[in-house]
N, C-alpha and C positions, 0 to 999 in steps of 0.2 A: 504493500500500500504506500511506503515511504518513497517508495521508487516513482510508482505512478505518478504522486504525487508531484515529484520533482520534476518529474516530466512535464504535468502541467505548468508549471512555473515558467519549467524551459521556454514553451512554448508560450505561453502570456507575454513575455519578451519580445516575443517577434511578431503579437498581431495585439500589442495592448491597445490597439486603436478600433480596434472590430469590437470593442467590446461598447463602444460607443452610437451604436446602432441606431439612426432613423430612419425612416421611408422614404427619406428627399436624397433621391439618386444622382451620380452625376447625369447631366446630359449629355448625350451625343454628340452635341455642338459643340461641347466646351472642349477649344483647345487644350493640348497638351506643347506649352512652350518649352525655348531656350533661354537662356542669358548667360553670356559670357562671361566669369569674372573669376579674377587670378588665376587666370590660364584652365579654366576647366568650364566645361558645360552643364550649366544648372537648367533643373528644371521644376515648372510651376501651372499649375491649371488656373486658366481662370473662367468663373461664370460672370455671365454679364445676362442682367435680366432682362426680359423681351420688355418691358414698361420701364427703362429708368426717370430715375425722379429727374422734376428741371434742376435745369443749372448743372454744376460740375457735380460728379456723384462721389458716395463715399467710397472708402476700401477696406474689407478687413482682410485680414492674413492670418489664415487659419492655419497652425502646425500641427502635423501628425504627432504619433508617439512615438520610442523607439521601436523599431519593426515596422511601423509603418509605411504611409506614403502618401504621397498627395491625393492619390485617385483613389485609395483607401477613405481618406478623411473626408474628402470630396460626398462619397456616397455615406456615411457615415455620422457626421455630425450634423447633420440639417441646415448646415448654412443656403445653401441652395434653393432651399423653397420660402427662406426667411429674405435673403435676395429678392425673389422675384416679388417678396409681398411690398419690398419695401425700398427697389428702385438702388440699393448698390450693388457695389461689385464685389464678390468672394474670391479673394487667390488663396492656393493652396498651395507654397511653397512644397520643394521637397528635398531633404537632407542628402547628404553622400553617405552612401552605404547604410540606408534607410537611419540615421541618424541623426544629431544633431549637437553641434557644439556648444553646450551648455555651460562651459566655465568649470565643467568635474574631471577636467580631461582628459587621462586613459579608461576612465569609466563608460566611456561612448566611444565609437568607432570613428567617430567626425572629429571629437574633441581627441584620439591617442594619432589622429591623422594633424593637429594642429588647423584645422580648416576652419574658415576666414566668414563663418555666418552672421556676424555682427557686420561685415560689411556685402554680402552677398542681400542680404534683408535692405541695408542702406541701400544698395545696387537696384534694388528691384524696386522699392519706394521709387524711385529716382523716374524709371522706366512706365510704370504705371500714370507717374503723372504725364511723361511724355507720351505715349502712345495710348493713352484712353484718356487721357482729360482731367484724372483723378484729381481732387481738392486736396492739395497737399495740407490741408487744416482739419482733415477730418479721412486721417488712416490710422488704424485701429489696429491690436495684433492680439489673437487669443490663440491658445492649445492646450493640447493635453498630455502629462506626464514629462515625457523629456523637451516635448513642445512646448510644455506651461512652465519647463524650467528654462526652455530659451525665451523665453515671453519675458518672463521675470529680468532675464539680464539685458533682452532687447529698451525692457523701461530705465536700466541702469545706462546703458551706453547709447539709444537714442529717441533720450527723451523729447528731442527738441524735434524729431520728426513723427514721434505719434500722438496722438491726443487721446489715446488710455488702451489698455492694457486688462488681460480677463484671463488669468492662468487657472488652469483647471487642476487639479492632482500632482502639484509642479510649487514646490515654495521655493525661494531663492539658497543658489550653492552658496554654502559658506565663505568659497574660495571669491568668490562678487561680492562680497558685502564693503572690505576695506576698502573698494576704489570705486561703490557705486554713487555718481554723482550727478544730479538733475541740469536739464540747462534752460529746463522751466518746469512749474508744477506738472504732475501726471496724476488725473483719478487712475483710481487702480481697484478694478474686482476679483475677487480672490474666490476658489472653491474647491473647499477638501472636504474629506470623510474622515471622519474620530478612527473608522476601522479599516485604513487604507492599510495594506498589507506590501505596498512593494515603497510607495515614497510618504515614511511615517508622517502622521500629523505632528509628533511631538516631535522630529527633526533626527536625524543620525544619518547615515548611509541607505544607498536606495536598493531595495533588496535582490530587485532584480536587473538590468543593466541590459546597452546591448553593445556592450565595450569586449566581455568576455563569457559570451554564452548561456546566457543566463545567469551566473552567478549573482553574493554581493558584490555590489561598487566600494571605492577604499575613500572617497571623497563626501564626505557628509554637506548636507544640506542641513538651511536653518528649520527651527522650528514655524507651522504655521502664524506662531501667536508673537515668533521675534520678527520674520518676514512683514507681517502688518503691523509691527511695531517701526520697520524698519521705514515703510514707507508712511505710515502717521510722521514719524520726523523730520523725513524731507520733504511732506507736504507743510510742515508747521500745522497737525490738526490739532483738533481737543481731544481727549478719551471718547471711545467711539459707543454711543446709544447702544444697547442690546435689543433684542425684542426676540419673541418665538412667530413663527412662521404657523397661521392653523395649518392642520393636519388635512392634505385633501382626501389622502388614503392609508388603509392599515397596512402597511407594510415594512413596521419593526425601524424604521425612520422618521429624524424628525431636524429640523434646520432652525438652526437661531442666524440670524444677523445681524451682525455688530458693524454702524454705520456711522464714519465721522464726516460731517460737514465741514471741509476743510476753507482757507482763504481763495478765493479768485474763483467762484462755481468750483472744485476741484473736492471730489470724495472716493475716499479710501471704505474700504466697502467686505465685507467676510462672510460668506455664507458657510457658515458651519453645518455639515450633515453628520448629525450623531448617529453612528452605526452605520455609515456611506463608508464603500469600499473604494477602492481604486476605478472607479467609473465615473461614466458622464450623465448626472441625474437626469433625470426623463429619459434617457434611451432603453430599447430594447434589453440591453446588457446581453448580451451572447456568449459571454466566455462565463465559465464556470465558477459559480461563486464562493467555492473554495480556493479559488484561486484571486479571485480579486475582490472578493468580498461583496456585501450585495447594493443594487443599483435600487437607488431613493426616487422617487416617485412625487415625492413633495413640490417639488420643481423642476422647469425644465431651465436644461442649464443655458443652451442655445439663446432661448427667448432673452431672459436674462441678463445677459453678457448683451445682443443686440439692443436692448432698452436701455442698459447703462452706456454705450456706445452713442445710442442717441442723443440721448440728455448731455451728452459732452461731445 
């Protein structure tokens, strides 16, 4: 059974993003691009909705998890049909060797590669607004797991090109914390589970990894409650309000929200899922929840992240 078990772990590593399941599929349309930068060909999907809103439209940048992929995350997290309700544009970056460098370094395959995704993300900002029109005032970056730990450091290194940030099962690595510095306020929405089994709520090393095969990682991350601690300071907020979330269904979870109204519109923002596993609330959850623990229902995390994106 211990065996099995590991096995599934193994495998939760390399599809932690299926486990984030909605019914808003990619479309057929949506390209599959390139972009060039530091000698390598990246690549990113994007959806562009048949109804965009007037004037320049927004952008978010969706990240996969490790094992991942963009055409994974694409069918997966429902940004696509929250798109077309609401007139932006969805890209879905994609990591080297379904990865991403998140500041853990040999703990990921992107980051024991040293590869350059703080500026490949800058790169692609850059490119969106040239060749789609994008509002460079209003791009936006959320993911999950090793995506919401490159989200986390995308707010630390640029700030000055997003206007907020939505990490999902992803607190910020340790190793980002001494040089993380604003170059203007960032709301920032945050969302973990108390019983996330692969990147603790209460902070250490990430259990599962796609640096070395599943194993542990040797690079710890902060705590959820020092992460939102971290960004209450450089937002200058106050202690952030609590409140419980009612209950829409029985299903052994439950979400508090602790919300600071910081200076300039700018709020730092924590949805706590007591008893949320390593998944993305409201989805299907697909992967076995022995393995990642089990998917909340209280909220959807999509809607969420997209209504906080709006309001900022």
């Amino acid at each position: 059974m211990l065996k099995t078990l590991a096995g599934a772990v193994v495998c939760a590593a390399l599809v932690l993003t299926a486990a984030c399941g909605h019914s808003s599929a990619k479309s057929p349309d949506d390209p599959y691009l390139t972009l060039d930068h530091a000698g390598a060909q990246r690549h990113y999907l994007v959806h562009r909705p048949a109804a965009p809103a007037q004037g320049r439209p927004a952008a978010v940048l969706v990240f996969h998890g490790g094992g991942g992929s963009a055409a994974q995350m694409a069918e997966t997290s429902g940004f696509n049909r929250l798109a077309d309700a609401n007139g932006f544009i969805a890209v879905y970056p994609e990591g080297i060797d379904r990865s991403w460098n998140d500041g853990r370094g040999a703990d990921t395959r992107a980051g024991a590669a040293g590869v350059d995704d703080v500026g490949f993300v800058a790169a692609l900002i850059d490119h969106m607004i040239a060749a789609y029109d994008v509002d460079p005032a209003r791009v936006y970056a959320t993911g999950m797991s090793n995506g919401g730990m490159l989200t986390q450091n995308l707010g630390c290194r640029l700030s000055g090109r997003l206007a907020a940030i939505a990490p999902v099962a992803g607190s910020l690595a340790v190793a980002n914390e001494p040089d993380c510095t604003l170059a203007q306020p960032l709301p920032v929405l945050q969302i973990h589970g108390t019983a996330d089994r692969i990147v603790p709520y209460e902070g250490g090393v990430v259990r599962v990894t796609s640096g070395n095969r599943g194993a542990a990682g040797t690079q710890p991350v902060l705590s959820v409650a020092a992460t939102q601690q971290l960004w209450r300071a450089k937002n200058n907020c106050p202690p952030p309000v609590s409140s419980q979330l009612p209950a829409r269904t029985d299903d052994g979870t439950s979400v508090t929200l602790d919300a600071s109204r910081c200076p300039g519109n700018v709020d730092v923002v924590l949805y706590t899922i007591t008893n949320g596993g390593h998944t993305w609330p409201g989805s299907e959850g697909r992967l076995p929840e022995v393995v990642v623990g089990p998917v909340s229902h209280q909220i959807d995390a999509s809607e969420a992240i997209w209504n906080f994106f709006a309001a900022h």
